[in-house]
C-alpha positions as CSV (number, residue, x, y, z in Angstrom):
1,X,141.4,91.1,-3.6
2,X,144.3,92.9,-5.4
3,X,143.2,91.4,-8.7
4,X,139.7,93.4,-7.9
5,X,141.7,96.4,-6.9
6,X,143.7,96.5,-10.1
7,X,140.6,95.8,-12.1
8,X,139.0,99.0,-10.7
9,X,142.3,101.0,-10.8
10,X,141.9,99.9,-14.4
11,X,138.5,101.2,-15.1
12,X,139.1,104.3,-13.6
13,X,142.1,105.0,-15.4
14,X,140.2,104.3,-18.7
15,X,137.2,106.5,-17.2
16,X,139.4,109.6,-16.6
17,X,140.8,108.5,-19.9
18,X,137.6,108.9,-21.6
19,X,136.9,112.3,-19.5
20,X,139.8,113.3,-20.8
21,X,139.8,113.0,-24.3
22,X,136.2,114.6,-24.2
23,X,137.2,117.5,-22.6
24,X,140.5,118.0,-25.0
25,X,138.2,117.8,-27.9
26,X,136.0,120.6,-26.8
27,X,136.0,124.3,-25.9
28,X,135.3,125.0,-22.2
29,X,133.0,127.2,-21.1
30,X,133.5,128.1,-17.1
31,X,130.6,128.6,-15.3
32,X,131.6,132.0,-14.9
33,X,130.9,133.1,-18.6
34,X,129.0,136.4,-18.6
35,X,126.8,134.4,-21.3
36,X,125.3,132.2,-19.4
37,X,121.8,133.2,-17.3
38,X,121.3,131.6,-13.8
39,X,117.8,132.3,-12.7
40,X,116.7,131.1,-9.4
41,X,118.5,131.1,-5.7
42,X,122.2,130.3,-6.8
43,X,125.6,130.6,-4.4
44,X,128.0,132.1,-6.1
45,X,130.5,131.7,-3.3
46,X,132.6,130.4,-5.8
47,X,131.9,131.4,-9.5
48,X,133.5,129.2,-11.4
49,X,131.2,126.7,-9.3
50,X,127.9,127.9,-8.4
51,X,126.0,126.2,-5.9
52,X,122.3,125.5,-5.8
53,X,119.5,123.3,-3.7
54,X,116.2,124.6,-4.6
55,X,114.3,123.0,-7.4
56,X,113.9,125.0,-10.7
57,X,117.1,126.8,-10.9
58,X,118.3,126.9,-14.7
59,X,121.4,127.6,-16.8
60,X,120.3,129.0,-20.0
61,X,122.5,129.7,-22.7
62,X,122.7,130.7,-26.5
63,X,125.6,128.9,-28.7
64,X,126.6,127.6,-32.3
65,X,127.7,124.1,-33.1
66,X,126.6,120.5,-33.1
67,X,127.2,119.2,-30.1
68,X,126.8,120.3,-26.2
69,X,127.7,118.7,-22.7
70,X,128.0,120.2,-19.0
71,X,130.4,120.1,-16.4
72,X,129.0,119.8,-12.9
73,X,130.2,118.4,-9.6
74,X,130.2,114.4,-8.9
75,X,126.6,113.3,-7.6
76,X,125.0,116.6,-8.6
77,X,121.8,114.8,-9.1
78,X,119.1,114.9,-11.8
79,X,118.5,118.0,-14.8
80,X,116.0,118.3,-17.1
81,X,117.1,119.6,-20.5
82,X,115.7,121.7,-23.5
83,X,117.0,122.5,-26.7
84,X,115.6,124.5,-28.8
85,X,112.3,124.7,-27.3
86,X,112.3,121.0,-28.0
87,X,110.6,118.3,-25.2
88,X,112.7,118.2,-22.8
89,X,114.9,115.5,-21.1
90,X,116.2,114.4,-17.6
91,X,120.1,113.8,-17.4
92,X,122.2,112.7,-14.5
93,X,125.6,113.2,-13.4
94,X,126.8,109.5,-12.7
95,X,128.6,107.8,-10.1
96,X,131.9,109.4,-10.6
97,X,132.0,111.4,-13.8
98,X,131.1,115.5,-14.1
99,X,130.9,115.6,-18.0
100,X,127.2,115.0,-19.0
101,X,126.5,114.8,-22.7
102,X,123.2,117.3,-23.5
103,X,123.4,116.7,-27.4
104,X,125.2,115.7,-30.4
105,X,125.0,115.9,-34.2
106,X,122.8,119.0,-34.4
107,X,122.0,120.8,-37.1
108,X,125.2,123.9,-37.4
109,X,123.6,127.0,-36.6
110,X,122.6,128.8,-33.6
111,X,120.9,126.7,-30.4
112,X,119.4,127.4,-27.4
113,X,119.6,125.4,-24.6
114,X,118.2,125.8,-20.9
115,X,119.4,123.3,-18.2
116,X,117.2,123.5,-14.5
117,X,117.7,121.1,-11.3
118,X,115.0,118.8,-11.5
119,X,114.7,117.9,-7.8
120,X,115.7,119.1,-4.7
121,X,119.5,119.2,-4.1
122,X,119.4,119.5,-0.3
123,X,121.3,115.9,0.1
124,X,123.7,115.5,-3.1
125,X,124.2,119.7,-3.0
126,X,125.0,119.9,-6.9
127,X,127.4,122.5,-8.4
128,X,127.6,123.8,-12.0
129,X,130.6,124.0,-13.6
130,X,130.8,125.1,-17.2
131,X,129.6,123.6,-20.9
132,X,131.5,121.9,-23.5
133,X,130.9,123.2,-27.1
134,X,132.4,122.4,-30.3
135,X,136.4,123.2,-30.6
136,X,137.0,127.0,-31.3
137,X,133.1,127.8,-29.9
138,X,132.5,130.6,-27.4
139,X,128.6,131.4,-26.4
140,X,126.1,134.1,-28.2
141,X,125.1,137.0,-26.3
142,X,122.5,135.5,-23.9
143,X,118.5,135.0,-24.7
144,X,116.1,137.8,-22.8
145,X,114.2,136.6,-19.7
146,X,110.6,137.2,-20.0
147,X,109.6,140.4,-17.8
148,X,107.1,139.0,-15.7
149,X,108.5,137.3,-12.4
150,X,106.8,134.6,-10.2
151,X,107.9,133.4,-6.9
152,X,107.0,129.8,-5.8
153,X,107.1,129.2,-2.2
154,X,106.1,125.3,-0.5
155,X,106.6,122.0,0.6
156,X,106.8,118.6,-1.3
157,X,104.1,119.6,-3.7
158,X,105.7,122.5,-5.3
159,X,108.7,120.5,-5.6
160,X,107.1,118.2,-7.8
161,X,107.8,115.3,-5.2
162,X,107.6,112.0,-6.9
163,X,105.5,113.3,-9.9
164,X,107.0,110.9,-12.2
165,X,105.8,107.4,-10.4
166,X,102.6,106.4,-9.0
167,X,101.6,106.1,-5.8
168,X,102.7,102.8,-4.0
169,X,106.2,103.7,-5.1
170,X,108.8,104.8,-2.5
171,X,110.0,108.1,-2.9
172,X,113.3,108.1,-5.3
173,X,114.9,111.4,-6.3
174,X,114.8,110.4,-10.5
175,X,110.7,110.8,-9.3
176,X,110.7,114.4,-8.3
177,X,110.7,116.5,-11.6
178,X,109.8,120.3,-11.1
179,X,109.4,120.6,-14.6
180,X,105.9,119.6,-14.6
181,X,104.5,121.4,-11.6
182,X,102.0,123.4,-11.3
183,X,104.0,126.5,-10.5
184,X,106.5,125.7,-13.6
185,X,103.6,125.1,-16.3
186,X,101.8,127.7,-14.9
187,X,104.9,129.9,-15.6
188,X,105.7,128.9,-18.7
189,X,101.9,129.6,-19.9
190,X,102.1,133.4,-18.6
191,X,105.7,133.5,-19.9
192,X,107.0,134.4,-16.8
193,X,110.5,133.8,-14.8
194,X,110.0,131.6,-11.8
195,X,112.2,131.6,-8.7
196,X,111.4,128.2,-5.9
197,X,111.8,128.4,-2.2
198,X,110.5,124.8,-1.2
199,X,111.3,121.7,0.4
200,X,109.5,118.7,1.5
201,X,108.5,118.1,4.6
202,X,108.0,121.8,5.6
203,X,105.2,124.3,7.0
204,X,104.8,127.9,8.1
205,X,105.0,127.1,11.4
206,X,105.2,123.3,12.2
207,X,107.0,120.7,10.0
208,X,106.2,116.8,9.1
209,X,105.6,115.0,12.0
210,X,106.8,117.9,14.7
211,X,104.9,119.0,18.0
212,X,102.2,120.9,18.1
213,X,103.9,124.0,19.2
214,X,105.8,123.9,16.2
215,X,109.4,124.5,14.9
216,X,111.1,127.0,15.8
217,X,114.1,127.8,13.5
218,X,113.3,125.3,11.3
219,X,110.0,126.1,9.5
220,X,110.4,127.4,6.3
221,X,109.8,131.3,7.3
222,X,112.7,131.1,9.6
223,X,114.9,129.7,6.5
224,X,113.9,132.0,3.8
225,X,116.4,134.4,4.1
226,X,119.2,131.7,3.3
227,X,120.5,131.4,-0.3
228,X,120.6,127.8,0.2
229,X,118.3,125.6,2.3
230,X,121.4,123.9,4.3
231,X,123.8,126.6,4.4
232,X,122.7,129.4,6.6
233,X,126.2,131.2,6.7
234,X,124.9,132.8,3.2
235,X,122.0,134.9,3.1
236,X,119.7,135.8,-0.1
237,X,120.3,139.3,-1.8
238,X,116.2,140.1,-2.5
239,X,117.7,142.6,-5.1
240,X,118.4,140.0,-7.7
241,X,114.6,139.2,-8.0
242,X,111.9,141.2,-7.3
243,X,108.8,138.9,-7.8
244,X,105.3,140.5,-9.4
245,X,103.7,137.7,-7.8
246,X,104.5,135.8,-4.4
247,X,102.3,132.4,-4.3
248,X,102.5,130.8,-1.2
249,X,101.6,127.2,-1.1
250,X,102.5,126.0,2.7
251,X,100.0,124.0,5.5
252,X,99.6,120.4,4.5
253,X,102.4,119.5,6.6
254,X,101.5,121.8,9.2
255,X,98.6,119.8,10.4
256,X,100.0,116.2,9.8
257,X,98.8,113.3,12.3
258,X,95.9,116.1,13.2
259,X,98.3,117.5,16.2
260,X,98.3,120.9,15.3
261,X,97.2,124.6,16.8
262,X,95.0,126.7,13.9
263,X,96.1,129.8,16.0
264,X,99.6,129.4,15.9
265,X,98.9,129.0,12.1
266,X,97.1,131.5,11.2
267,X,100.0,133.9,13.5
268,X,102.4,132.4,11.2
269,X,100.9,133.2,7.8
270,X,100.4,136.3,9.3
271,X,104.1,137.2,10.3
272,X,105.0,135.3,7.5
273,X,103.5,137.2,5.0
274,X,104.8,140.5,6.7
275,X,108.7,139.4,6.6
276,X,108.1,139.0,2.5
277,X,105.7,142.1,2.0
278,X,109.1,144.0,3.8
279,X,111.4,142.4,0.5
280,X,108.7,143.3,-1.9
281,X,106.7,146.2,-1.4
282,X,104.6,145.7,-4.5
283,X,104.5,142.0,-5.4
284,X,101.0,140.5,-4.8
285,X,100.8,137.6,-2.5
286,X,98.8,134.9,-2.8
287,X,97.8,132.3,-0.4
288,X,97.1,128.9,-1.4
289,X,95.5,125.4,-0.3
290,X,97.5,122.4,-0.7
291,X,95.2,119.3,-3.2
292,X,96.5,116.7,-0.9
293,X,93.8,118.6,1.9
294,X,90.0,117.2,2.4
295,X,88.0,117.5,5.3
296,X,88.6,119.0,8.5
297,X,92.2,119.3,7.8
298,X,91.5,121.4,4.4
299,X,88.6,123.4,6.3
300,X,91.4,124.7,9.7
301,X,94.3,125.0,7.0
302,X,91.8,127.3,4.7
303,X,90.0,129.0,7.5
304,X,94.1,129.9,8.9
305,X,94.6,131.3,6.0
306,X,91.3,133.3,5.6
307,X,91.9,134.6,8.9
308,X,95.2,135.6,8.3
309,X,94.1,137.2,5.1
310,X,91.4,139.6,7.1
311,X,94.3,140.3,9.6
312,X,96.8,141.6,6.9
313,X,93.8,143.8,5.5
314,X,92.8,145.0,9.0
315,X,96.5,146.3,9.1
316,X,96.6,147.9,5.7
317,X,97.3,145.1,3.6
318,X,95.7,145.8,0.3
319,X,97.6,142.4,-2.0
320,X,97.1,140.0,-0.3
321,X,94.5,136.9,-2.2
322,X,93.3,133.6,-1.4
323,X,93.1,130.9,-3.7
324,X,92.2,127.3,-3.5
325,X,93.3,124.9,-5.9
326,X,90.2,121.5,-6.7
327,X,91.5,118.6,-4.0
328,X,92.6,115.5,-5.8
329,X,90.1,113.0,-5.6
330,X,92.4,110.1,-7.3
331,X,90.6,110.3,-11.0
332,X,94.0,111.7,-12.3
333,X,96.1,109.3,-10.3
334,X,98.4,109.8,-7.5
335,X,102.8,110.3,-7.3
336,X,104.7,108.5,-5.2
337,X,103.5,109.4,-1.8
338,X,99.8,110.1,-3.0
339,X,101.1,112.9,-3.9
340,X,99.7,115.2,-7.3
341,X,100.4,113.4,-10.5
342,X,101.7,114.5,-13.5
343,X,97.8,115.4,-14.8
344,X,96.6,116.5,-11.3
345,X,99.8,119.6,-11.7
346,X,98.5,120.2,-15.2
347,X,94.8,121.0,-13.7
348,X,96.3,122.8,-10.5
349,X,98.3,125.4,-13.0
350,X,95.3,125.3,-14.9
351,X,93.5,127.0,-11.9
352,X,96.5,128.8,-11.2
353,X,96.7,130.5,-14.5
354,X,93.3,131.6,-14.7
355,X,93.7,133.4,-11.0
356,X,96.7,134.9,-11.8
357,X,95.4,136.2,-14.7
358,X,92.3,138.4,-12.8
359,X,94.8,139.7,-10.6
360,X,97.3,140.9,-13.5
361,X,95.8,141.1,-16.0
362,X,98.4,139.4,-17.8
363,X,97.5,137.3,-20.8
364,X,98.4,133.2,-21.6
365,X,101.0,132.6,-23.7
366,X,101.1,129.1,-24.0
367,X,97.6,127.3,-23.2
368,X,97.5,124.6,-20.8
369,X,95.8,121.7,-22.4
């Protein structure tokens, strides 16, 4: 036992070691550099670490050199990466170390680089704290954000739950990649921002596996005024995105296990709908049908939300829109969980696009193919 104890003593030592000599060979960048552009629901509690748990949250930053790493808190989870406008790349913080390597021996010049969460943080509850650049580097002035703003409210699906497996897999975190979604691609090809308030196992009025009454205080409605999905001691300032568009993908786990009340559904799209039409007075809202849906179940979740459309209009409610994404029927394969693959995202932002373009009138940027 104390020859094991000095042995891992021993690899730490040479671990921090390591760290150490990284980080001595670098300029720091805290994670309070006015360069650096958070989009998405970020704490910023503490500045020089900012706090996150929603999927699709990104870093971006402009800077000159050949070489780039971050700083984030131990067991922050998984990242996807692009530089340059390059394919991008999942990264990990490991076991014990906070200094990630994003890139080495590029070209000298100027780079961009945009880091986003990759999955949902809820358990490991990452923290970003600052990029390494060459010695004697600061940051460029930051890139613009595209004008036109998104907002991407759901469950598993929307979080890109196990969209990187297949379907007899058990659900890992390194699966879930929001990166691919439908509501990221379908972002990317109208050039818009995106901002995500979703979490698995959630509904607009009864969560996974929950009574039939429903759940009260739990439901994501009742937690969408909080910054962060576990910490309801800090609540969301609307002014730091107003969306243009507000889609609304919620009601798959709602009627789980068939035990479900289509009334006390449709109320909650309803109120639900209300509480975001008081944050943004213009933004349309769109409500949408899950692909995991067929049946009965897809015919009470769509015929909730139909009703509850009609309702909002009865009252004055003049953008509000129903859209129904093509079920998955397997021929694009499943994710972990049967959940959407990879291809069946690509076909539901497909949809998506085209929608959101009659209502916008905004053009694609980026085809889907």
């Amino acid at each position: 036992m104390k020859r094991i104890s000095i042995l891992l003593l021993l690899m730490a030592t040479a671990m921090f070691s390591t760290i150490q000599g990284h980080a001595q060979k670098k300029s720091f960048i805290p994670a309070n550099d006015p360069n650096i552009v958070y989009t998405g629901r970020v704490s910023f509690h503490n500045p020089e670490s900012p706090a996150f748990t929603y999927p699709g949250v990104q870093m971006i930053i402009n800077f000159e050199g050949t070489s780039l790493a971050m700083k984030v808190k131990p067991h922050s989870g998984y990242f996807t990466v692009e530089l340059d406008g390059g394919e991008p790349f999942k990264v990990t913080s490991l076991e014990n170390d906070s200094i990630i390597p994003l890139a080495t021996n590029l070209p000298a010049g100027k780079h961009t680089a945009t880091v986003m969460l990759a999955y949902e943080g809820r358990d490991f509850r990452p923290e970003f704290r600052g990029f390494y650049l060459d010695k004697e580097k600061t940051l460029l002035p930051p890139p613009s954000l595209p004008e036109r703003k998104i907002e991407f409210i759901g469950n598993s699906i929307t979080c890109g739950y196990g969209i990187e497996a297949e379907a007899e897999s058990p659900f890992d975190y390194k699966d879930e990649n929001f990166y691919y979604t439908y509501g990221a691609t379908t972002a990317r090809a109208l050039n818009a921002q995106h901002l995500v308030v979703a979490k698995s196992g959630i509904g607009v009025y009864r969560n996974y596996g929950d009574p039939k009454e429903g759940s009260p205080g739990t439901c994501l409605p009742d937690l969408y005024d909080q910054t962060q999905y576990m910490d309801s001691t800090e609540i969301w300032d609307f002014s730091r995105y107003t969306p243009d568009v507000v889609c609304i993908n919620l009601g798959t786990n709602d009627i789980c296990f068939n035990t479900y009340d289509v009334n006390l559904l449709k109320n909650a799209y309803v109120k639900f709908v209300r509480k975001i039409r008081g944050y943004y007075p213009q933004a349309q809202i769109v409500l949408l049908s899950g692909v995991m849906l067929n049946g009965k179940q897809l015919e009470d979740v769509q015929g909730a939300m139909n009703k509850a459309a009609d309702e909002l209009k009865a009252g004055g409610e003049t953008r509000i829109y129903r859209f129904d994404m093509t079920p998955q029927d397997g021929s694009l394969g499943y994710g972990s969980g049967w959940h959407p693959s990879m291809k069946q995202h690509r076909k539901m932002a497909k949809e998506l696009t085209g929608f959101l373009q009659t209502i916008t009138g905004w053009e694609v940027v980026s085809p889907i193919d």
